[in-house]
C-alpha positions in Angstrom: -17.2 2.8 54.9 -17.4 4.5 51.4 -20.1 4.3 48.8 -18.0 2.4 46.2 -15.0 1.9 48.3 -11.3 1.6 46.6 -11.0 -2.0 48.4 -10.5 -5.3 47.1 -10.6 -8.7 48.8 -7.9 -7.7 50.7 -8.6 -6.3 54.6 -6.6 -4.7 56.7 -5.6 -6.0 59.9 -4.3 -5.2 63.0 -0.9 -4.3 63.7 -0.5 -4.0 59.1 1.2 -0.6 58.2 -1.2 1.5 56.7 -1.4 2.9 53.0 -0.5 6.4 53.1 0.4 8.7 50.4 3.9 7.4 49.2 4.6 8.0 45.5 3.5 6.5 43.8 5.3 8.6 40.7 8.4 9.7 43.7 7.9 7.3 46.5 9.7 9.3 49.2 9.3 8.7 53.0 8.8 12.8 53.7 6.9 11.9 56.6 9.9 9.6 58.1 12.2 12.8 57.0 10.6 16.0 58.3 10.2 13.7 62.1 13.9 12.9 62.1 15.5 13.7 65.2 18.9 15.4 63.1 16.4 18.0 61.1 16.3 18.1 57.6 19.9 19.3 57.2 22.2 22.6 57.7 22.9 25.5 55.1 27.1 26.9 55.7 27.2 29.5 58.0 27.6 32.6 55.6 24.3 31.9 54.3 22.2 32.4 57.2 20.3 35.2 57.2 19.8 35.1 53.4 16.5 36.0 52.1 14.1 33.8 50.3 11.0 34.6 49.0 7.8 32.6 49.1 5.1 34.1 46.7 1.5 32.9 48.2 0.9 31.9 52.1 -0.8 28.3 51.5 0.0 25.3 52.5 3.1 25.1 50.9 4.4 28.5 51.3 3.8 28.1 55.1 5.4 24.7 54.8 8.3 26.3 52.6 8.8 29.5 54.7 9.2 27.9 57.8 11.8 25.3 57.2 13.5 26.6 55.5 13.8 29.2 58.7 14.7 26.7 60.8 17.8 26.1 58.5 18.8 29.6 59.1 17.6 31.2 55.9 15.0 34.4 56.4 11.8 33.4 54.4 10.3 36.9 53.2 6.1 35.8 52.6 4.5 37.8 49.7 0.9 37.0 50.0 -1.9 38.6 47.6 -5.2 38.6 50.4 -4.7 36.1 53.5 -3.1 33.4 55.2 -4.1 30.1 54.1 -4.4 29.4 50.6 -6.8 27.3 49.3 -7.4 26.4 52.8 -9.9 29.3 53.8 -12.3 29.2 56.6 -14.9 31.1 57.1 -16.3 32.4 60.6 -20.1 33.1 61.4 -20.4 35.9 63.1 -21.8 35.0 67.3 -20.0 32.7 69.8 -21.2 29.8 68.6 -17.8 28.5 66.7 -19.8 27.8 63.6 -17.1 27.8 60.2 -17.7 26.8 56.7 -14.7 25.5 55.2 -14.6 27.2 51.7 -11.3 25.5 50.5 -9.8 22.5 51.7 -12.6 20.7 54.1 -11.6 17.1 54.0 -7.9 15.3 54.8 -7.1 12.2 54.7 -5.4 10.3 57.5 -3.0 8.6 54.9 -1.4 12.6 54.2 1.1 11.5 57.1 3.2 14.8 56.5 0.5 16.8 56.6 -0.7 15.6 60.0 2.7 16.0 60.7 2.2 19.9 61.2 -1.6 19.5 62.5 0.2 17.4 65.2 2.9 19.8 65.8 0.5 22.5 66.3 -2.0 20.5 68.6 -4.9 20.8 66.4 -7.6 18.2 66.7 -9.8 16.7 64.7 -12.5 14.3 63.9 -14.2 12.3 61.5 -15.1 14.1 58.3 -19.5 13.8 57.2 -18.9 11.9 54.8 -21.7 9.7 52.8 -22.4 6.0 54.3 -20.2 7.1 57.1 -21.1 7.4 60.8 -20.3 10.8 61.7 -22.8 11.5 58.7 -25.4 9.5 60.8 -27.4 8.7 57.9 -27.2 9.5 53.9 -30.0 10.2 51.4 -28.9 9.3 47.6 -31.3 11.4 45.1 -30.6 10.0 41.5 -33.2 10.0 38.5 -36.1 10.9 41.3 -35.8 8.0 43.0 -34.7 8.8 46.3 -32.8 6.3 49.0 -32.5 6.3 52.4 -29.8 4.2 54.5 -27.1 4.6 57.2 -25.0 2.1 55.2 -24.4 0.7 52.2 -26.1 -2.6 53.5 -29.4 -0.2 53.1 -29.0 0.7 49.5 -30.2 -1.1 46.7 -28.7 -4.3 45.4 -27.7 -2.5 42.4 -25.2 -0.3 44.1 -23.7 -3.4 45.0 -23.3 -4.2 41.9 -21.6 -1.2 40.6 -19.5 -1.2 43.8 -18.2 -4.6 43.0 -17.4 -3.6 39.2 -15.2 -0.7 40.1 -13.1 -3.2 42.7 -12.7 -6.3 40.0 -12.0 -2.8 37.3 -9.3 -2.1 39.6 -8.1 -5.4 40.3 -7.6 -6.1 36.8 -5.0 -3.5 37.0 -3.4 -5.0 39.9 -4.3 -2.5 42.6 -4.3 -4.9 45.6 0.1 -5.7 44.9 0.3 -2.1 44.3 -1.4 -1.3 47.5 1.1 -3.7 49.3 3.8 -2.1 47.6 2.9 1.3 49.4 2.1 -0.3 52.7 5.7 -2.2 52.8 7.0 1.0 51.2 9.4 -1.2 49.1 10.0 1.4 46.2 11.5 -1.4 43.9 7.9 -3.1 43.6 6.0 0.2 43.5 7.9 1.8 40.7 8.4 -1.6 38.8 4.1 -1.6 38.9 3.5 2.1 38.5 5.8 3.2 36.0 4.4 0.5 33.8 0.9 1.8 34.9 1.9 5.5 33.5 3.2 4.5 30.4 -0.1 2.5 29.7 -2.7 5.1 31.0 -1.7 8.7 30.3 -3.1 9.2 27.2 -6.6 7.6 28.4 -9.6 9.1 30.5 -11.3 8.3 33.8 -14.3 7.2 32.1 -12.3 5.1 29.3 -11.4 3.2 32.4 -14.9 2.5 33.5 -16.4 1.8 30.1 -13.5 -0.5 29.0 -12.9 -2.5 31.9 -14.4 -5.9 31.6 -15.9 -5.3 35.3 -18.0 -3.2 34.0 -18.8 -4.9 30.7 -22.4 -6.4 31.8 -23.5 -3.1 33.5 -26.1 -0.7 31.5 -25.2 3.2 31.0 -27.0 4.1 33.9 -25.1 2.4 36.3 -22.2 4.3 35.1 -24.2 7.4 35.6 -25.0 5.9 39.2 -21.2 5.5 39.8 -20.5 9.2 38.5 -23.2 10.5 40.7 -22.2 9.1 43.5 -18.6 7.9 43.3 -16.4 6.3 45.7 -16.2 7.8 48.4 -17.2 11.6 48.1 -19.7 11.7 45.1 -19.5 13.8 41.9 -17.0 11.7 40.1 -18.8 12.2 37.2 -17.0 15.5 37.5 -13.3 14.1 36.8 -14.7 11.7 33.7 -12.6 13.8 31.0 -9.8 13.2 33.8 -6.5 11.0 33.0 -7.1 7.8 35.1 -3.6 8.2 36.5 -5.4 11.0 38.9 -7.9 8.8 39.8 -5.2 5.6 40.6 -3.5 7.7 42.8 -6.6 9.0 44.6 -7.5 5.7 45.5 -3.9 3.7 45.7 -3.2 6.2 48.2 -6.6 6.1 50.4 -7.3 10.0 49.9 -10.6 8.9 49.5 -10.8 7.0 52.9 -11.3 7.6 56.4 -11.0 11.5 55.8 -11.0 14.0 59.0 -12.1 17.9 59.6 -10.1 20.3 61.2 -11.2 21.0 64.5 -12.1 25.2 64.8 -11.0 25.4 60.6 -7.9 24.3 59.0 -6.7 27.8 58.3 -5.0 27.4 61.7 -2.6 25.1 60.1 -1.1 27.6 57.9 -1.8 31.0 60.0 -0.1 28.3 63.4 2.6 27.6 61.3 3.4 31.7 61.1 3.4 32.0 64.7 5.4 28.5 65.5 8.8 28.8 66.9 11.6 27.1 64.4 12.5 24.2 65.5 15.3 23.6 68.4 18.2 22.9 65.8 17.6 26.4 64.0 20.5 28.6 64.0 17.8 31.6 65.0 17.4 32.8 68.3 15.3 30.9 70.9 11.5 31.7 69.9 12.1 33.7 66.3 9.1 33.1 64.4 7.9 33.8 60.7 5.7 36.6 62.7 8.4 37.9 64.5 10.8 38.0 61.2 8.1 39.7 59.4 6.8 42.1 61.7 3.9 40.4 62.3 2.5 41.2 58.3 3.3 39.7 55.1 4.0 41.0 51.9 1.9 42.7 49.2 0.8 40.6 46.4 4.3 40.1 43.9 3.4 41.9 40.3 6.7 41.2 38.4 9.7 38.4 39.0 13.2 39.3 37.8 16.7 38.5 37.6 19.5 41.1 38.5 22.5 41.6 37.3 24.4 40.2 39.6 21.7 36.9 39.3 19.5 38.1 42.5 15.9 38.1 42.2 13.8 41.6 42.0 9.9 41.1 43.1 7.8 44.0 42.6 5.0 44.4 44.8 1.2 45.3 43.9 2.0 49.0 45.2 5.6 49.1 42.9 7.9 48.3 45.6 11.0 46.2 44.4 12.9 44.2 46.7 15.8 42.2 46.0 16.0 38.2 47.3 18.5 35.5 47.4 16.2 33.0 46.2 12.3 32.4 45.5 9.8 29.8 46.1 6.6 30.4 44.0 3.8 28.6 45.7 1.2 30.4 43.7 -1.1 28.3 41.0 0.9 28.3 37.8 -1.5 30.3 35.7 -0.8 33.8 37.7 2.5 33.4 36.7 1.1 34.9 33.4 -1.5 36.3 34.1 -1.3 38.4 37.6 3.0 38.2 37.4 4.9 39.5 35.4 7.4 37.1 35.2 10.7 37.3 33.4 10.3 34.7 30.7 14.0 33.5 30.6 13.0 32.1 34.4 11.8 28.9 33.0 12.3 26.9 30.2 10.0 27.1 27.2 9.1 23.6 27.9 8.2 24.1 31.8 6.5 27.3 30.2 4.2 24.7 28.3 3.3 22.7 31.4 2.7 26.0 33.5 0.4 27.0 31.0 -1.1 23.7 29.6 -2.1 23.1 33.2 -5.7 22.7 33.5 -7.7 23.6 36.5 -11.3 22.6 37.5 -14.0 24.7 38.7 -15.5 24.2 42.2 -18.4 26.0 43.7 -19.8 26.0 47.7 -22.5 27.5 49.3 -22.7 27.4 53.2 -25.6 28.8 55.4 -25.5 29.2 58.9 -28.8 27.5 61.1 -30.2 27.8 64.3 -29.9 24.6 65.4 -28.8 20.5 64.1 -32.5 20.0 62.9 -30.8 17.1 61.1 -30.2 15.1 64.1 -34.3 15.0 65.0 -36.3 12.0 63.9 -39.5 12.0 61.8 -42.0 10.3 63.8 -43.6 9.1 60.9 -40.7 7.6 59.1 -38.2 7.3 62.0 -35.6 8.8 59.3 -33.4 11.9 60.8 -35.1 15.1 59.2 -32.3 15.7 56.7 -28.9 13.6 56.1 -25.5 14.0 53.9 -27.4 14.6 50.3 -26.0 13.1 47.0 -27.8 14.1 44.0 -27.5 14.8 40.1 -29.6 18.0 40.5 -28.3 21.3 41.3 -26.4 21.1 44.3 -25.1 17.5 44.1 -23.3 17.4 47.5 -25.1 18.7 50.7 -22.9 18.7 53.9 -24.1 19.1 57.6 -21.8 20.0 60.3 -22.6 20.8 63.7 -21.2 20.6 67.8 -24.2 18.3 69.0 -28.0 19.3 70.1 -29.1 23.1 70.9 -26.1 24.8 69.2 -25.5 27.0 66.2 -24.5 24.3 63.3 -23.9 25.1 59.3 -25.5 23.4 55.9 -23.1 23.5 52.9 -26.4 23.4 50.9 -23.8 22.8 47.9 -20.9 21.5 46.8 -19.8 21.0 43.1 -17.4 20.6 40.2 -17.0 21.9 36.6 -20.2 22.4 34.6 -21.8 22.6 37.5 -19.9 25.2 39.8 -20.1 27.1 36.0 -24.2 26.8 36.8 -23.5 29.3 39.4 -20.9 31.8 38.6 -23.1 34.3 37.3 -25.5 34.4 40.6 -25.2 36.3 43.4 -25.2 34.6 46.8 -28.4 34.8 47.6 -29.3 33.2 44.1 -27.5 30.8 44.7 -28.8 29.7 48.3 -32.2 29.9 46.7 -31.5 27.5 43.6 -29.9 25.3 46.0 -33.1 25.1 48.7 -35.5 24.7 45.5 -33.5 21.7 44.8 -33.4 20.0 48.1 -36.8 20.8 48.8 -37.7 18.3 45.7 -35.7 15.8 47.9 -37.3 16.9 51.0 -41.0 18.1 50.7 -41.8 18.3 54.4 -38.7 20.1 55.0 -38.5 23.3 56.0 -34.9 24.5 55.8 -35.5 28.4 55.3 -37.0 29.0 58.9 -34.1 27.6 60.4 -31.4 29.9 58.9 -29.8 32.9 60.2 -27.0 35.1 59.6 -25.5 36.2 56.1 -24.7 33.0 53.7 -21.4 32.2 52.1 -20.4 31.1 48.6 -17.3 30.5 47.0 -16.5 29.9 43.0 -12.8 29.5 42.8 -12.9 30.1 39.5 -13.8 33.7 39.4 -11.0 34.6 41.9 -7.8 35.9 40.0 -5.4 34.7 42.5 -7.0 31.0 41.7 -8.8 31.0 38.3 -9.9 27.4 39.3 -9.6 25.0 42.5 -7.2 22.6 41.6 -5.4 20.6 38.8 -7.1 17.8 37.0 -4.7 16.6 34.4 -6.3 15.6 31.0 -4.8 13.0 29.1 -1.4 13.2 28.0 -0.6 15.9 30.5 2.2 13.3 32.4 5.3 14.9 31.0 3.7 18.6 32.2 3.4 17.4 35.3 7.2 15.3 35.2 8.6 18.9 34.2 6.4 20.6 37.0 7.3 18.2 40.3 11.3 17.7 38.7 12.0 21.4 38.8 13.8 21.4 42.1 16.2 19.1 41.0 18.4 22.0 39.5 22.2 21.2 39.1 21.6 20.9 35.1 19.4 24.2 34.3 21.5 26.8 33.3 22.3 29.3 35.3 19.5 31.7 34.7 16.7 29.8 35.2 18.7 28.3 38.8 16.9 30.2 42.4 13.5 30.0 41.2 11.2 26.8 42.9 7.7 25.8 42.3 5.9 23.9 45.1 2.0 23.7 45.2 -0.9 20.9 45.0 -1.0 21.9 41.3 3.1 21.1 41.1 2.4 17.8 42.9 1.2 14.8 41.3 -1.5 14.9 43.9 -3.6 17.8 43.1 -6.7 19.2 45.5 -4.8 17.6 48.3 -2.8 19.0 51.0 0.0 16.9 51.5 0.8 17.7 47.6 1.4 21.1 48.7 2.9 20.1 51.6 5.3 17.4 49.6 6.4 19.6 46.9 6.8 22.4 49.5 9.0 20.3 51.3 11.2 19.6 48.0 11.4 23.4 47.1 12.9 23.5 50.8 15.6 20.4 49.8 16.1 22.3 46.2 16.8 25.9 48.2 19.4 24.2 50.5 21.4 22.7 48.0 20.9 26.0 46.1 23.2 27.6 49.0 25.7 25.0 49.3 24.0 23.4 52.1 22.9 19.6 52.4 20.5 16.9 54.3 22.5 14.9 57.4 24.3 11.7 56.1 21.5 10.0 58.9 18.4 11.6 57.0 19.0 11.8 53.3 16.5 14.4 51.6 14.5 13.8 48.6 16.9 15.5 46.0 19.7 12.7 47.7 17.5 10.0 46.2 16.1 11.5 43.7 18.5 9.5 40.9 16.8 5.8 42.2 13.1 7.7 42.9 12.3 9.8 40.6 9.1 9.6 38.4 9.5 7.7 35.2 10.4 10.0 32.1 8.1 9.2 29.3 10.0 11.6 26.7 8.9 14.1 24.4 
């Protein structure tokens, strides 16, 4: 159960098809498409072998790269530090397993094609910490000083029910409980008759115009909305995406990302760096067993400095050392902004209006601080309270979301002491990792007095600021008002039969492409459509049994608000 759940009167019930992230802008089944028994489709034989490049080895890259070698093609991965992306997992040094998940951390069950791969792969998983949850065991909410206790929401203050009813009735009032159904049934018709109205009414207005207009909300004081900002719906810090358009927000919660979340069993960078070492699948026209590793070498790339077009309308990448290559096609996975700033990148590539949305794109900052401990203090009682010694920590001071994760009693276990957004991962760009462990103990220990936290930690700490890394400058895409028809350019791009020739051979794929951003089956979505676009780009097509998304793309696609 969530703080301030996205739920409405409506409950689920047995044997109902679950929300999952379909649409809602380009409601396409890609889970139903990449399980197909026929495969996504065939390229004509003269193409195989043909070289693609993928610039960046995330999520969508991996995704890209290896089906599109399964269809024959030879994905050629340019990647600027590591395998993974955005999804980056760090290991404590010992034998005790312990990882801190400095990226991606949490997934929701209803990112079907991204459980796809995880399934594929045979990586487990488990219920994500998250607050009012059980596998948190209990949650302490710090707001204004006043600290609360409870291991669910039953044990919070009647207030919070208050403000958790508001944001329901807020969403019903924009008829969230048909659109909901919509998804469920998958019957596009409905869905895009509801959204597409939906997008034309709330691009040009804000997360928190949504909360302060709605009539739910009418008979609630200012502090309540600072309660819901602190504390959110699910995950906390939603404070964070107030300035955001409220068409992120819908889909967040239309589509249950912030519900029944799970964590990666031994770090999710085994997604990406399993999906290197995966055999194509049985239909590929490679030999039994070829793999991206075995294409490669067992290496990728250096980091791409400079993206051209040849002559003869093949694509030059120049490596970080001044190595040109020359490729049949490219798929850049990479956040938009590098494409000006770490890429030189041939400007008649792109359109001056997709140059607009690549560069209007706006990113937010994201900070986290992990520690490693000797033990799961967390799961001892205080005799004098009966309360475990420390639980999943929500607060407006410093570190605003404290995360425990640990393999049971007597073992090694890890404290993200921090987790935050915007203004305040900025708090803690210019400190060192140390600083930063100690602003974020000074600030729980206001929470938790009789605490001792220091004596318990070993090993060297971890931070992160995504922000200050130039193959990032920020963690993911929030779109700001009136940023719709960036995105529309962004996710349409594969669809390329009317570009001119020039700008044809180039794809974009990547979280911040997708109308999903900071969630991986975006970058697995719009990875898979770069794989659909480069297909068709070489003649090839999807089987008659398993159309693609660029095959209904004409009665799908996301509503065009013009210019």
């Amino acid at each position: 159960m969530t703080i301030f759940p996205a739920t409405t009167d409506h409950e689920e019930t047995a044997g109902e098809r679950p929300v999952t992230i379909f649409g809602p802008d380009f409601p396409f089944a890609f889970d139903d498409w990449i399980a197909h028994p026929d495969g996504l489709g065939s390229i004509p034989q003269e193409a195989h072998g043909r070289e693609v490049a993928i610039i960046g080895a995330g999520l969508a890259g991996m995704v890209a790269a290896y089906e599109l070698m399964s269809l024959g093609l030879r994905p050629v991965v340019y990647e600027a530090t590591r395998i993974g992306g955005r999804l980056r997992t760090h290991r404590f040094p010992g034998d005790g397993g312990v990882t801190a998940e400095l990226g991606g951390m949490r997934f929701p069950i209803s990112g079907t094609s991204f459980f796809h791969y995880v399934d594929r792969l045979g990586l487990t998983h488990r219920p994500f910490p998250n607050p009012l949850t059980e596998a948190a065991r209990s949650t302490v909410i710090d707001i204004g000083g006043q600290t609360h206790y409870a291991r669910t929401a039953a044990d919070l203050p009647e207030h919070f029910t208050a403000i958790s009813d508001a944001w329901s009735h807020a969403l019903e009032e924009i008829g969230f409980p048909e659109l909901q159904e919509a998804i469920r049934n998958r019957d596009t018709a409905e869905l895009k008759r509801r959204w597409d109205r939906i997008v034309a009414d709330w691009d040009d207005r804000t997360f928190y115009d949504f909360i302060a207009s709605s009539t739910a909300f009418e008979n609630l004081r200012f502090r309540d909305r600072e309660v819901f900002g602190v504390v959110g719906f699910g995950t906390g810090g939603w404070d964070s995406d107030f300035p955001n358009s409220m068409l992120e927000i819908l889909r967040v919660v239309l589509t249950n990302c912030d519900e029944d979340q799970r964590l990666i069993e031994g770090g999710v960078d085994r997604l990406p760096q399993g999906l290197w070492t995966l055999p194509a699948r049985s239909t590929s026209p490679w030999p039994e067993g070829t793999t991206l590793a075995s294409l490669h070498g067992g290496s990728t790339l250096p980091a791409v400095s400079a993206v051209k077009k040849d002559p003869a309308g093949r694509f030059e990448l120049t490596d970080r050392w001044g190595v040109t290559r020359t490729h049949d096609a490219v798929v850049a996975t990479c956040h938009s902004w590098l494409l000006t700033t770490e890429i030189d990148c041939d400007e008649s590539l792109f359109s001056q209006d997709l140059w607009m949305a690549l560069d209007r794109t706006r990113y937010m900052q994201s900070s986290k601080t992990f520690v490693m401990v000797d033990e799961p203090f967390w799961l001892e009682q205080d005799p004098a309270t009966g309360r475990d010694r420390m639980s999943m920590t929500l607060t407006d001071r410093l570190t605003r979301g404290t995360y425990l994760f640990d393999d049971g009693p007597g073992k090694p276990a890890a404290i993200c002491l921090s987790y935050s957004w915007m203004s305040d991962s900025l708090k803690m760009l210019p400190h060192s990792v140390d600083r930063r462990v100690e602003l974020a103990l000074s600030a729980l220990e206001k929470i938790y007095p009789d605490l001792d936290i220091r004596s318990h930690i070993v090993g060297e700490p971890v931070t992160v600021s995504w922000e200050d890394d130039p193959y990032f400058l920020g963690a993911f895409k929030g779109a700001l008002p009136g940023h719709y028809r960036y995105n529309h350019r962004m996710y349409t791009h594969f669809m390329q039969q009317d570009l001119p020739e020039v700008e044809r051979g180039i794809f974009l794929a990547g979280d911040d492409v997708s109308f999903t951003p900071a969630w991986a089956e975006g970058a697995v979505q719009t990875g898979l459509n770069a794989v659909w676009g480069v297909m068709a780009h070489f003649g090839g097509a999807s089987h008659t049994s398993n159309p693609g998304p660029g095959d209904v793309f004409a009665d799908l696609a996301p509503v065009d608000l013009g210019d």
